[in-house]
C-alpha positions as CSV (number, residue, x, y, z in Angstrom):
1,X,53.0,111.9,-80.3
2,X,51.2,113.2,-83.4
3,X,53.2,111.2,-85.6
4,X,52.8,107.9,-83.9
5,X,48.9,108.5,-84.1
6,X,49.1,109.0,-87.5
7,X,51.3,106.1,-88.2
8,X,48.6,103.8,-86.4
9,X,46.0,105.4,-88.7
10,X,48.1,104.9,-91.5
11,X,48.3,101.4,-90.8
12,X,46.5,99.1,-88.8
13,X,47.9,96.3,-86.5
14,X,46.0,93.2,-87.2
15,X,46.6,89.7,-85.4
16,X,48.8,88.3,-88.2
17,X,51.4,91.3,-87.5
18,X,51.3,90.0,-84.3
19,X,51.7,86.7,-84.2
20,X,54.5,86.8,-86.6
21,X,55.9,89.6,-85.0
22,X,60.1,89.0,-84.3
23,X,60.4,87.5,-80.9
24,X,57.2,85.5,-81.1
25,X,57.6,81.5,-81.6
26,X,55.1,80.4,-84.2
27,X,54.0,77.0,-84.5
28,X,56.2,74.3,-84.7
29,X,55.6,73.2,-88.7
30,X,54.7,69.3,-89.1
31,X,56.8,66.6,-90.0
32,X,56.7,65.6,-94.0
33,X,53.2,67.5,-93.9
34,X,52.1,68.2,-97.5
35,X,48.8,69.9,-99.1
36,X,47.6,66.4,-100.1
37,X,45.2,64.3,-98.0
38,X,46.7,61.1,-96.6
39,X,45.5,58.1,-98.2
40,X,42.9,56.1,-96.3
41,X,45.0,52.8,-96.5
42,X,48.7,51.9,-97.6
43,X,50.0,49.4,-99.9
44,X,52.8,47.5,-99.6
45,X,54.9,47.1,-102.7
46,X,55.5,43.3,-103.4
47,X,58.5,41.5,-104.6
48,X,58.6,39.5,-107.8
49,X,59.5,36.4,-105.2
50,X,56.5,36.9,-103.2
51,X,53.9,37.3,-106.3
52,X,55.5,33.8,-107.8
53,X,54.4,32.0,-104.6
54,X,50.5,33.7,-104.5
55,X,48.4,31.3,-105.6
56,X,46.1,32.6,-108.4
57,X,42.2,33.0,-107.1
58,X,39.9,30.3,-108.2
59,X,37.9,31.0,-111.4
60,X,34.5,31.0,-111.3
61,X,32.6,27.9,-110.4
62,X,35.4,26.7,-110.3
63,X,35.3,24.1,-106.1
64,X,38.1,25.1,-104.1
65,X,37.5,21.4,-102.1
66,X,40.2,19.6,-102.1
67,X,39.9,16.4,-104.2
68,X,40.2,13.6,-101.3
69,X,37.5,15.2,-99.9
70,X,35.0,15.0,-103.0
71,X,36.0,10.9,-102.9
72,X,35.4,10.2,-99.5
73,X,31.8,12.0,-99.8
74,X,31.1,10.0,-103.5
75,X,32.1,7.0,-101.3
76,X,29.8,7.5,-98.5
77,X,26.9,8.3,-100.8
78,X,27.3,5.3,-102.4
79,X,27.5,3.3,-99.2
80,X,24.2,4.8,-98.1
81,X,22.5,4.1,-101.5
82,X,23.5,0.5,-101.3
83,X,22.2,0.2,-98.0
84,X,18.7,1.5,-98.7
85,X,18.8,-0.5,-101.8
86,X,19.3,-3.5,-99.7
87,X,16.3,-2.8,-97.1
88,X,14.3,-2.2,-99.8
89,X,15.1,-5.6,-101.4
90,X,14.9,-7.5,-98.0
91,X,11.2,-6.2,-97.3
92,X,10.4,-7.2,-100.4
93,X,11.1,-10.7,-100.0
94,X,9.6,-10.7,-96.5
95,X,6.4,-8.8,-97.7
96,X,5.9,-11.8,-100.4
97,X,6.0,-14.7,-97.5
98,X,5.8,-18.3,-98.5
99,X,2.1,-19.1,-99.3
100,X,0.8,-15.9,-98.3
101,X,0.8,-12.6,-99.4
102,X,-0.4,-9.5,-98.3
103,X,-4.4,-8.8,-98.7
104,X,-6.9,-5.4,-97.8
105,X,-5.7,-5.6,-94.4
106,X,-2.8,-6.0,-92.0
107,X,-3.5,-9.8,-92.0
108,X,-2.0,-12.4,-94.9
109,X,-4.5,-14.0,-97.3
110,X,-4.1,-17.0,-99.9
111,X,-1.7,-16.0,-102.7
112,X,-2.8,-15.0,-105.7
113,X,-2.2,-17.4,-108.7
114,X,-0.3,-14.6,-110.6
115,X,2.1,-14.3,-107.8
116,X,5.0,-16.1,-108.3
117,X,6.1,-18.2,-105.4
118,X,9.3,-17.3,-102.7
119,X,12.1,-18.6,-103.5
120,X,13.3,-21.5,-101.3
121,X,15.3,-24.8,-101.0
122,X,14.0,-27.2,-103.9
123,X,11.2,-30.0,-102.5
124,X,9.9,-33.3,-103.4
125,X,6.7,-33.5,-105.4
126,X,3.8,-34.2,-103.7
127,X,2.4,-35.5,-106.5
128,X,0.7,-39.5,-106.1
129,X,0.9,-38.8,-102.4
130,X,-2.3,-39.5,-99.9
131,X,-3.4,-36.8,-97.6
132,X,-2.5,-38.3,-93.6
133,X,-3.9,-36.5,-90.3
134,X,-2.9,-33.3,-88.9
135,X,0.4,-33.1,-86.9
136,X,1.4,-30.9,-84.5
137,X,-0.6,-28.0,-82.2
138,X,-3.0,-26.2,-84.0
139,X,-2.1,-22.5,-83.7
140,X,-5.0,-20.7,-80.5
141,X,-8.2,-20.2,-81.4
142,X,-8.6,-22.3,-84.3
143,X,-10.5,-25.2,-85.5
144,X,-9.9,-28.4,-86.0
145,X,-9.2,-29.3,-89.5
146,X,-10.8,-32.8,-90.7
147,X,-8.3,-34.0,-93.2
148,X,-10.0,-37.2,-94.9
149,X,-7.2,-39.4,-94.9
150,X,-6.2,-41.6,-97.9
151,X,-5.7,-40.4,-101.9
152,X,-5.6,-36.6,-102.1
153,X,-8.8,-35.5,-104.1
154,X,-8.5,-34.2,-108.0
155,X,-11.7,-32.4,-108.1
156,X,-12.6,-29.3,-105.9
157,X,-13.9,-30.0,-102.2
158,X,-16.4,-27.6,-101.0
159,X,-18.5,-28.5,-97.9
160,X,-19.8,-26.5,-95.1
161,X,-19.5,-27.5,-91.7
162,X,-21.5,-25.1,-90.4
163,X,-23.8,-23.0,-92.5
164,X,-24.4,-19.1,-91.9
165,X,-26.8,-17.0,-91.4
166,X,-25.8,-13.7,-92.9
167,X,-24.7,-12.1,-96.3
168,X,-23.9,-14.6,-99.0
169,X,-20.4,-14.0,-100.7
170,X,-20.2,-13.5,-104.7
171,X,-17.6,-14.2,-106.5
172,X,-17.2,-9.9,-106.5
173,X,-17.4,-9.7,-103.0
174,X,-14.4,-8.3,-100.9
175,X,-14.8,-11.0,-97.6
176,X,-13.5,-11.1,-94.0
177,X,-12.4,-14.1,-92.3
178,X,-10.5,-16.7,-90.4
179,X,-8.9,-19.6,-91.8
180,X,-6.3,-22.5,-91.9
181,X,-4.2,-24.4,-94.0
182,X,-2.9,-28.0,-94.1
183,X,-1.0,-29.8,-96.6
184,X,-2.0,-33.0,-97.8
185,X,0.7,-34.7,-97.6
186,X,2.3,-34.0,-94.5
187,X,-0.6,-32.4,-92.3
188,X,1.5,-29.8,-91.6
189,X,-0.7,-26.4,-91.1
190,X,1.4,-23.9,-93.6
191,X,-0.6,-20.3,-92.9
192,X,-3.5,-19.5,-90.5
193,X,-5.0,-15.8,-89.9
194,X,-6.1,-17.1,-86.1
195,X,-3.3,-16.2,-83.2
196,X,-3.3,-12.8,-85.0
197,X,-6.3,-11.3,-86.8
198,X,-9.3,-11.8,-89.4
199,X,-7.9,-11.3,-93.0
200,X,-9.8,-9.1,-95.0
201,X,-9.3,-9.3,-99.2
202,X,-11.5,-9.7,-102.5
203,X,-11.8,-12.6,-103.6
204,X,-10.9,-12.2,-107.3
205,X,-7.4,-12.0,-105.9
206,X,-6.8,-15.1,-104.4
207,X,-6.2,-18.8,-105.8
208,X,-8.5,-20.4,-107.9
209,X,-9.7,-23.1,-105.3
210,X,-11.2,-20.1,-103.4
211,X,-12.4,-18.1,-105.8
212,X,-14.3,-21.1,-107.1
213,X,-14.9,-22.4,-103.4
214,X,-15.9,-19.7,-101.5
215,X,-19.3,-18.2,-103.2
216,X,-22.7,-19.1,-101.7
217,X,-20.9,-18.9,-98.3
218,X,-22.8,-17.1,-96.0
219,X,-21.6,-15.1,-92.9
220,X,-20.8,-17.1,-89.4
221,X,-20.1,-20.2,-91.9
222,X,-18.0,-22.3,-91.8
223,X,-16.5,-24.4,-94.8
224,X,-14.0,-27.2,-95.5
225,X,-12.0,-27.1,-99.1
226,X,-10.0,-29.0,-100.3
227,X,-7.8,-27.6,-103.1
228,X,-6.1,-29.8,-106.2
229,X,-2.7,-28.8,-106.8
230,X,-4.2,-27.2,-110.8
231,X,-6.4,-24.8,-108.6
232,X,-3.5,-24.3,-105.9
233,X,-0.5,-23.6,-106.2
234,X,0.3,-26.3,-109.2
235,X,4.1,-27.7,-110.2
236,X,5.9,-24.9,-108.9
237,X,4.4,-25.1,-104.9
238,X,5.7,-22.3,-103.0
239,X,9.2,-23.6,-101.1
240,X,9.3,-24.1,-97.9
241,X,5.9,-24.2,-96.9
242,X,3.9,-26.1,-100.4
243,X,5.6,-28.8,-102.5
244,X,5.6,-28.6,-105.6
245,X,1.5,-30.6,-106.7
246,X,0.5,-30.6,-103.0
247,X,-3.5,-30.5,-102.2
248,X,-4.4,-28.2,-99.9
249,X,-7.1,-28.0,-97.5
250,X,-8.7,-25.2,-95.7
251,X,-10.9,-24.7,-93.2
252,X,-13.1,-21.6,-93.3
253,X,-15.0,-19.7,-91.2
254,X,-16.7,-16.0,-92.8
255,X,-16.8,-13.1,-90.9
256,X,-18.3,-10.3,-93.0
257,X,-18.8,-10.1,-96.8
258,X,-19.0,-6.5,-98.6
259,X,-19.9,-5.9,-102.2
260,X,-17.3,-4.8,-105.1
């Protein structure tokens, strides 16, 4: 009994004797366990069959679109630019109407003589022709226009019919007002401002025969010109509306007058 005490003394039992003590299972070791950590992700090895059918990655900048695609976009961008190219063109021509063209306002006023005239079918001088009645409904609202019939005039006509009251137009003034046109020589009314609204415009901007015709005018006149083809719209007219050296008349009537 001494002995075995002094053996334990001698030698302690600690719990690694025990557990690999014969007759104890230990645990059961892991399968192709090694010291090393597993890697996080695995790669597969590829063949040299497999790498000659990658694709290589595209460079940089370098558009991975395919190139029917590119075409058919080019294509419709340049459908669309046509288009607006087109619109743009077509409200041109209508903004620059046959005898008219736009003034200060919404409403049309007499060309000016820089503008050149619309394009339309080719006419018959008026040239030699007398002036005859007006035909045809006058558009609502407006005047009668007294036409003296016979030979068309070569010198300006300015006349009032009925004289104003108000602010007396310069040749600077920017003016308001109502109007009518009739050619000479086929009484035909080619542009009026009544059926819509007044027209408001200076009148430095507009043909001769007004600018020369329309100064001493006072407001809630009214005033009859008559307009030789050299102060209208000359040899070129402005298709369909003007022959080419028609006289125009005009009848007049002022609304407001403001200064330049």
């Amino acid at each position: 009994m001494s002995e075995v005490c002094s053996r334990t003394r001698e030698k302690p039992v600690s719990l690694t004797d025990l557990l690999e003590s014969p007759g104890r299972p230990g645990p059961p070791p892991r399968t192709g366990a090694t010291d090393e950590e597993p890697s996080p992700a695995t790669f597969r090895p590829v063949s040299p069959s497999q790498k000659s059918n990658r694709k290589p990655p595209p460079k940089l900048g370098q558009s991975q679109t395919k190139p029917w695609v590119r075409i058919a976009v080019v294509a419709i961008v340049v459908v669309l630019a046509l288009g607006s190219l087109g619109a743009l063109l077509l409200n041109n021509n209508d903004s620059s109407s046959t005898g008219v063209s736009a003034g200060g306002s919404s409403s049309t006023t007499p060309a000016t003589a820089a503008t050149s005239t619309a394009a339309g079918p080719a006419m018959a001088s008026a040239a030699g022709k007398p002036c005859v009645a007006v035909q045809g409904a006058l558009p609502a609202g407006a005047p009668a226009v007294p036409v003296p019939v016979g030979p068309a005039p070569t010198a300006l006509v300015s006349k009032d019919i009925v004289v104003g009251t108000g602010a007396t137009a310069a040749s600077s003034s920017t003016i308001t007002v109502d109007y009518i046109g009739v050619s000479c020589s086929t009484g035909k009314v080619f542009d009026a401002s009544y059926g819509s609204q007044p027209a408001t415009f200076p009148l430095a901007g507009v043909i001769p025969g007004w600018q020369a015709g329309i100064p001493g005018m006072k407001v809630g006149g009214t005033r009859l010109l008559g307009i030789p083809p050299a102060q209208a719209y000359g040899s070129k007219g402005s298709p369909p509306a003007i022959a080419p050296d028609e006289t125009l008349w005009f009848v007049v009537q002022l609304k407001d007058v403001k200064a330049a």
